[in-house]
Structure formats: C-alpha cells, structure tokens
N, C-alpha and C positions, 0 to 999 in steps of 0.2 A: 214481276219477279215470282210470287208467289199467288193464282186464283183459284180458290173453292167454290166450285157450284152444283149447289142441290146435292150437299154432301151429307149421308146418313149413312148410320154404323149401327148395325144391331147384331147384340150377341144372343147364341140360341139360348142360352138359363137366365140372362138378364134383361131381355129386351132391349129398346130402341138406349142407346147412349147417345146419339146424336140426330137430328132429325133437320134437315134440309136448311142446312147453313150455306151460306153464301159471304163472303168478301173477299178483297183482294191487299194484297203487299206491295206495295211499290219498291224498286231500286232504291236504296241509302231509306227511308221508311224505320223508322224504330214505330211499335204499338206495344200495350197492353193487354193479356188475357186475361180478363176476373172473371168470377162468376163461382157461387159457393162449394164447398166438398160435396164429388158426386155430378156438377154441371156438367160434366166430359171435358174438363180443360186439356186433362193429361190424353183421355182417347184423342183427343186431336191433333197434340204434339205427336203420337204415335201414328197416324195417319198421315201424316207430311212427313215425318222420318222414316215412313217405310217401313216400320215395324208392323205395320196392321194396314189390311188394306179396307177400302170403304164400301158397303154393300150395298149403294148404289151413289151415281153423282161423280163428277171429273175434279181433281186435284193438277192444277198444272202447278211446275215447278220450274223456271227458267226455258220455258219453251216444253216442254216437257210433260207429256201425261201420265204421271205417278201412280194413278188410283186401277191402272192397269198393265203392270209390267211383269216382265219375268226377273224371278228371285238372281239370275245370270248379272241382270242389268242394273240391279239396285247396288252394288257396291259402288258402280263408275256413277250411277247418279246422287248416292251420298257424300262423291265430291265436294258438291258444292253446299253440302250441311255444314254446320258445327254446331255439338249437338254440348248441352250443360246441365247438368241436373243436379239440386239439392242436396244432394247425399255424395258429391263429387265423383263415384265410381273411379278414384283413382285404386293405382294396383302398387298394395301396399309394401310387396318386395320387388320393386322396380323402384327407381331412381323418379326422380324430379323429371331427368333429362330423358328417361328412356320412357317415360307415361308422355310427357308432349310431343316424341318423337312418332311415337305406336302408330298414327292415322298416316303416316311418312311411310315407313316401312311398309306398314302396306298395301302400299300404292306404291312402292318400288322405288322411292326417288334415293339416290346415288349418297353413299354415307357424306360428304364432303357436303351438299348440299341441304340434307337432314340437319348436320350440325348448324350452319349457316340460318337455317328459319326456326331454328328449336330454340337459337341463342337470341334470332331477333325476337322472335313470340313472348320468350319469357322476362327479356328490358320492357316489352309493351307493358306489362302485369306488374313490375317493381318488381322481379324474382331472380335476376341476372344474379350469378353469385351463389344461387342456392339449388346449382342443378343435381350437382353429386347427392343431394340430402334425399333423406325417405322419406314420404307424405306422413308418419305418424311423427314425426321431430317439427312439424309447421301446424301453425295454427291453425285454425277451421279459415280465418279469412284470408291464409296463405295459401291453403288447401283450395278453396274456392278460386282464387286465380290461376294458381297450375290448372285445373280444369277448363278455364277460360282460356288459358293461354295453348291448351290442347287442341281445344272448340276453334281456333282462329288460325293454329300452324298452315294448315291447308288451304291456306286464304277462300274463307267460304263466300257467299254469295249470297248464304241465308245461315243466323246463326237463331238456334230456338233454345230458350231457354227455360227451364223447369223451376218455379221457385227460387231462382240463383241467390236470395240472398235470406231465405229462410230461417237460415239458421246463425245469422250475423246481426249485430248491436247496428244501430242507427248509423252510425258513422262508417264503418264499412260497408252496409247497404249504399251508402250515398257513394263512397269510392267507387265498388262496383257499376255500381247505375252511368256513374263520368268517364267510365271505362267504356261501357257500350256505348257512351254518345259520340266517343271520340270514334267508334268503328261505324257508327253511322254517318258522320260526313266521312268518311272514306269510301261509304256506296253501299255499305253492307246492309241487307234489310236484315231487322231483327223481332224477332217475336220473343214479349217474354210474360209469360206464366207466373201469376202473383193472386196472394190472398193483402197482401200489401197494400190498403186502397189508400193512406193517409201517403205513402211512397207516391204513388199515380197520379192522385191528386197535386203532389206538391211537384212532378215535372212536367207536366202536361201535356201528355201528349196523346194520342189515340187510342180511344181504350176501346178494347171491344168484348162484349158481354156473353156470357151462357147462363142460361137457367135449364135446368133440368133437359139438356141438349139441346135447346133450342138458342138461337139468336136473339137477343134483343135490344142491344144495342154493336152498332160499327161505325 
C-alpha cells in the first residue's frame, strides 16, 4: 500500500529533516510513528500527503509514485488519503454535515450520494444526530471524530494520522484508537503519529521510529 525508499528531505535554512528512510505499509496494516519533537514525524506525514515533496528517494502510494508528480495529479491521488490532525482543522461556520461532506463535493460526487456516506461516516464515529450542530457546540473528543469521520467519508486506502488523540483524557484515546482498529480489518492501512508511548505499548502493534531524521527502528 504504502513504500519509502531512501527517502530524504532537506530544507535550504534547516538542513537535512529526514535522511534515508525506508519501510513499507501493507493493506489493512495499522503502525505507530514515535520518535521525539523535531524527529521529522510530522515532515513525513507531509511527504506521503503531498504536501511537500522529498529531495531525493521514491514514495509509492498504491501503485503509485508520489515523490514525483504534477501538482494537476495530487488531488485524484489524495483520493485515497484521509488525512486527521490534532488540532482537527474543522471549519468553524460550517455544519458537522457540511465539514465531513467537503472531501465529497470536491470530488464531485452527486448530492444524494454525499448525503448517504456523510450519514454512514458519521453512525461510524457515534455522531449520527449531531450533523446540523457547529464544531464549537461538541467537545474536543466529538470534534476529534467529526474529523475522523471526514478522514474515512472517501473511503481512503491510507488514513494518516497526526497526534489524533493529543489532546484527549485516556479513555477517549482508547475510543479513538477502537475506532482505527475497527477501519483496519476493513483493509484500511493506517499510520499514526504519536508522542503517546504508554498508548503504543499498551496495543501493540508496529512501531516505527525517527531520531533526528533518521530510522531506527521499523
């Protein structure tokens, strides 16, 4: 689903962020990203979403080589993203229903149909019921699943996650976390981004490591 090889990022005032990483994602695959403030956890989620490309080294994505495209092609090939971060980026005068829609409309799919996966996406999340509402009337760990339930409308293929539960008490971490496993036997590979090691430890599943841009554990 997802392979990096001999992928390095350097910026021209910062130098090297990432330096000759290598692993791969398999299909249905949930892993772990640690590795301390500054490791390039975050340049790498931006390097597989397309936001930054790698200056040297191939990023395949479902068949697909990311690490050299035209900006044309990056929207059809963030199909098969869904992307979730921390800080939710929901859009604060915009509905429940019209934020988990947004990746729908823009990719054109037919209102009838929008409504139909906006409603199933958000029963996946417990949010059915609370589409009309504004993201500042729901809690941070209801605000955290509208953004999950946004990250999945598009039935992605790869969902990458930024921190998801940073900012949430132990027991919504844990909701969340049951939440991506139930989208990993469904097929979905998922990457997620954590300073969370006591979380990691306690699911176990693949962790893979950065120090100071480099690999050291996968």
């Amino acid at each position: 689903m997802l392979r990096l090889e001999h992928v390095s990022k350097r910026y021209p005032d910062a130098g090297e962020a990432l330096t000759d990483v290598n692993f791969d994602l398999a299909k249905g695959e949930m892993a772990f990203l640690t590795g301390r403030s500054g490791a390039g956890k975050s340049t790498l989620l931006k390097l597989i979403a397309m936001m930054e490309q790698c200056t040297r080294g191939t990023i395949m994505l479902d068949g697909h080589n990311i690490s050299r495209i035209s900006e044309r092609k990056i929207p059809f090939l963030r199909r098969n993203l869904g992307l979730i971060f921390q800080d939710y980026k929901l859009l604060e005068d915009r509905t429940v229903f019209d934020n988990v829609a947004l990746p729908l409309i823009v990719c054109g799919v037919n209102h009838q149909e929008v409504s139909r996966r906006v409603r199933a996406s958000l029963d996946k999340v417990g949010l059915l019921g609370k589409e009309r509402k504004y993201p500042l009337a729901l809690s941070g760990g209801e605000q955290q699943r509208v953004g999950i339930a946004r990250a999945i409308v598009s039935k992605p293929k790869l969902i990458l996650a930024d921190e998801p539960t940073g900012n949430l008490d132990p027991e919504l971490s844990a909701e969340i976390m049951y939440m991506f496993e139930e989208f990993k036997h469904a097929g979905t590979a998922i990457l997620i981004a954590t300073h969370d090691i006591e979380l990691v430890n306690q699911l176990g599943y693949r962790v893979i490591t950065l120090d100071k841009g480099h690999l050291i554990a996968s």
